[in-house]
N, C-alpha and C positions, 0 to 999 in steps of 0.2 A: 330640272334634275338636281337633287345633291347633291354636292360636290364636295372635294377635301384635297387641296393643296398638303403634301406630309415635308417638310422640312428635315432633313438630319443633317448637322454642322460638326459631331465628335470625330476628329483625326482616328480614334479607336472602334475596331469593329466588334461587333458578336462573334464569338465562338460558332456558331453556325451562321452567319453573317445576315446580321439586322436589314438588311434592303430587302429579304424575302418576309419580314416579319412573320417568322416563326415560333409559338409560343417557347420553341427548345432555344431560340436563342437567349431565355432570360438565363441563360448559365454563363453567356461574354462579358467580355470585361467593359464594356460600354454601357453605364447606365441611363446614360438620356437616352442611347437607342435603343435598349431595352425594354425602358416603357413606354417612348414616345410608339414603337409595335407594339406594345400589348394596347395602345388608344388604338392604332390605328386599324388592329386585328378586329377587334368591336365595332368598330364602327364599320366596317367592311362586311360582319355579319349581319347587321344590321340594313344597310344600304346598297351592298355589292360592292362590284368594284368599277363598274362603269364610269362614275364619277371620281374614284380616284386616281392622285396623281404624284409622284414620287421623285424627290430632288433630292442626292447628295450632294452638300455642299462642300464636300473634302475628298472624294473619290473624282467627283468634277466641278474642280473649283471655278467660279465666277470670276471673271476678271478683274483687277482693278480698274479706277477710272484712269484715262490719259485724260492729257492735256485735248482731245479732240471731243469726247465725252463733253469735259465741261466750258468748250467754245460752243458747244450746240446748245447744251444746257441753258449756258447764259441768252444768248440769242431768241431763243424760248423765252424764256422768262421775262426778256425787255417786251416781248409780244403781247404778254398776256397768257391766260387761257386758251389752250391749243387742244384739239380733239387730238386724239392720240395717232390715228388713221394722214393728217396734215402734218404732222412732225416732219417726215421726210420731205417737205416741201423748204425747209428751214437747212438742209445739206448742202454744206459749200466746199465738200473735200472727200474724196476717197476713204481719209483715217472717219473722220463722221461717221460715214455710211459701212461703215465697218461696229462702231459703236452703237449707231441705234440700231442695228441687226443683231447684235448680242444684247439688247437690253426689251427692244420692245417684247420679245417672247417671253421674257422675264414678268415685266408688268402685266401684259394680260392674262398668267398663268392666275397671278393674283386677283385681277379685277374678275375673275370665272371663278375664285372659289368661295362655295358658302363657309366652308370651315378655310382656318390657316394651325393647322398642325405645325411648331417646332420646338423639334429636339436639342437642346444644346449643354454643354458642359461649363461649368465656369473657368474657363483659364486667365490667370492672373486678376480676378477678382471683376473682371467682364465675359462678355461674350467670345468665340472663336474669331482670328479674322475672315476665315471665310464664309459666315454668317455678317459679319458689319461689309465686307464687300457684296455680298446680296443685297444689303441693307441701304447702301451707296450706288447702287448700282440699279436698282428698282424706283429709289426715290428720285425719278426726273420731275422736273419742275410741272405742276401739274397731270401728275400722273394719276393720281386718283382722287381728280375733280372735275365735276360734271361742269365741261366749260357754256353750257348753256345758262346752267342755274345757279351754278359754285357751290353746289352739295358735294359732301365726302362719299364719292363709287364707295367708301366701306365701309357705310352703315351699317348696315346690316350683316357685316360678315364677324363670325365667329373666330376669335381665336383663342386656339391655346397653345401653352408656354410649358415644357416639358423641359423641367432643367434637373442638373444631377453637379455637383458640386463636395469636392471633397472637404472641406470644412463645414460650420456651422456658422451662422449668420443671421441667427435669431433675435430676441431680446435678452440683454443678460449674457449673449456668449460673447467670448474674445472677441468674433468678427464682427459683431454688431455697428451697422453706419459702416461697413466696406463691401456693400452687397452692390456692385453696381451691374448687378447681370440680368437680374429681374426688373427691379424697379427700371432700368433703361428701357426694356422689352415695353414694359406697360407704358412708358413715357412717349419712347417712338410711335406704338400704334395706336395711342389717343391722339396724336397728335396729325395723324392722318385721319382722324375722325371715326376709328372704331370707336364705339360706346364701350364706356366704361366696364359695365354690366355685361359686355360681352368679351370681353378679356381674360383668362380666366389662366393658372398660372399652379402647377403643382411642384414641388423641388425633394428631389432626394439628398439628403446631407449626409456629412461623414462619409463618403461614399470608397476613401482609400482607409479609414480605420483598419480595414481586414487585413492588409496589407504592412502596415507600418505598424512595428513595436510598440513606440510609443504613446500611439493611440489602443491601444487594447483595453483599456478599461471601458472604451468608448464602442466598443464592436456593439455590445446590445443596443443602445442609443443607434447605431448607426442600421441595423437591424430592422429596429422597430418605424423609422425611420423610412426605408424604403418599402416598408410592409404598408403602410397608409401610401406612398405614393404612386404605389401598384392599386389600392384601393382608388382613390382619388381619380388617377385614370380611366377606372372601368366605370365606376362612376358617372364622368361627364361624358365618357361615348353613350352611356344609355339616355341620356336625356338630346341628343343631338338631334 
């Protein structure tokens, strides 16, 4: 069956509140979650909803790691390659088994989906932290590696990158070389062995122009702007 893991990580909601992905909430003040629902709307008409699956990450945030987190981590990792199902064989404490019960639901939501939908905003020139505590919190030590063969579990898996960032970060603008919100996104889930080619990444800029003074000269740019990254999105849900 198709599936789609949907990510939303912005502190900011929809005006009609983006979790129902409503086409009427493209009037809130959230633009990753505005278009990361209008992917997610398409692709839903598309394939239903049976396979999909929906995580805010700032209405219910993921925990940090503790100190018990990364003694099991480590412990793992002197082992080798652990099927995911044996991990709890590896628990020597209460706070542990309190950890990989918050975490292994995590990883398999991932290792089950064909698509990886997220929505994020850039804050301070990265990611949200409670997208990098997902992020920290999913990557156990062999968690998406086939300990039989030592293939990447996500090959095959689709993702895309729905970001919204009130500057510009292009070639030639101010922010150029302080973009670390994308290119991290791409960097992390290559490096878990998504293919390249299947990474795929659309950003709305300028996105407080409307807002701020002295961005106003910048409103049409920032306009035109989100008008391709509403395209962009509709876009890759039809080829999914």
């Amino acid at each position: 069956m198709t599936s789609m893991l949907h990510l939303d990580a912005s502190a900011n909601h929809c005006a009609n509140h983006c979790a129902n992905h409503s086409a009427d909430g493209l009037t809130g003040e959230s633009v990753s979650r505005q278009l990361s629902g209008l992917h997610a709307d398409a692709w839903r008409a598309r394939h239903g909803s049976d396979g999909y699956r929906y995580r805010d990450l700032a209405a219910e945030p993921v925990p940090p790691l503790t100190a018990a987190y990364c003694a099991l981590g480590r412990r793992v990792e002197r082992y080798g390659l652990v099927a995911l199902d044996k991990v709890a064989a590896f628990v020597e404490s209460a706070a542990e088994e309190r950890e990989w019960a918050l975490t292994r639901p995590l990883i398999e939501e991932v290792r089950a989906a064909g698509t990886l939908l997220v929505g994020t905003p850039m804050y301070n020139l990265s990611v949200p932290a409670g997208l990098k505590a997902w992020i920290d919190r999913v990557t156990f030590p062999g968690a998406f590696v086939d300990p039989d063969a030592g293939d990447s579990l996500l090959s095959a898996t689709r993702v895309v990158i729905v970001a919204a960032r009130g500057g510009s970060y292009g070639p030639g603008s101010p922010g150029e070389g302080m973009d670390f919100q994308v290119p991290y996104l791409r960097a992390y889930f290559r490096k878990q062995g998504v293919a390249e080619s299947r990474i795929h990444a659309v950003a709305a800029e300028l996105t407080v122009a409307g807002m701020i003074s002295a961005m106003a000269g910048l409103r049409s740019t920032a306009e035109e702007s989100l008008r391709q990254a509403r395209n962009d999105v509709l876009a890759l849900a039809a080829v999914e």
